[in-house]
N, C-alpha and C positions, 0 to 999 in steps of 0.2 A: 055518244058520237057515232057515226056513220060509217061503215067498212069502207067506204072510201074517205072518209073523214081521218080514221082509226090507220088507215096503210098512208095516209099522207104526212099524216106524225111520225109515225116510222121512220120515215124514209126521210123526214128531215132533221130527229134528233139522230139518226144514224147518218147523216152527212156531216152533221154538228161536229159527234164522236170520231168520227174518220177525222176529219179535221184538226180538232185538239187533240188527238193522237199521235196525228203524223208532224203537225208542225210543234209538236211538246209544247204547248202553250192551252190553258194551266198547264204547269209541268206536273200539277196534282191531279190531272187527268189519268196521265200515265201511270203515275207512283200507285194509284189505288188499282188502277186495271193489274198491275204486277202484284200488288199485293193481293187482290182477290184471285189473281191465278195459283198465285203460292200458296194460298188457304184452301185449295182445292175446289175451288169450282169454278165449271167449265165455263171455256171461254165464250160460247152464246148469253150464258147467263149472266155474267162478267158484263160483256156487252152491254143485257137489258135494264142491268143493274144502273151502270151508268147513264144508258138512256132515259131511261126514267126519272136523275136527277137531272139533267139536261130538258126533260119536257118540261117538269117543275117549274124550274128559274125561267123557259119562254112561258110558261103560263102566266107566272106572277108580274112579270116585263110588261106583258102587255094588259094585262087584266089593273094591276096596280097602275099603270105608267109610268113606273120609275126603273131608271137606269140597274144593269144587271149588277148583280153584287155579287163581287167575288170571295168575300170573306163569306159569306152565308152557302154561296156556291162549293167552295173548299172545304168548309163544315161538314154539307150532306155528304160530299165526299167523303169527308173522314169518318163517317156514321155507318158507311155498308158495311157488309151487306142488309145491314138493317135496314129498312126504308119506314121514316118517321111516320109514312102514312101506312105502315101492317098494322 
């Protein structure tokens, strides 16, 4: 991917993440960002942690073309900090 390709992903799973943050919707958004703050790390990583499942599910969305799934979604959540793909 392209550094502007690579900053536009960015900048749109971090709108994603602001999003389901603020408006608690998953409310397992949240629950995990709290939790991976309580387990001690910091909250940028926290962030990319999440971000990172959030690029996932827009990749497979549109790569697959099927609707996003939130039980698969809640899942990766419940996996961090591990990311299936280390």
């Amino acid at each position: 991917m392209t550094d502007p390709g690579r900053e536009a992903l960015r900048r749109a799973t971090s709108e994603v993440l602001e999003n389901q943050l603020g408006d608690n919707d998953p409310p397992e958004t949240r629950e995990t960002y709290e939790r991976l703050l309580a387990e001690g790390i910091a909250d940028g990583e926290a962030r990319r942690l999440l971000s990172a499942i959030i690029a996932v599910e827009i990749f497979e969305v549109i790569k697959e073309g099927r609707p996003f799934d939130r039980d698969r979604f809640v899942e990766r959540l419940r996996l961090l900090p591990k990311l299936e793909f280390d």
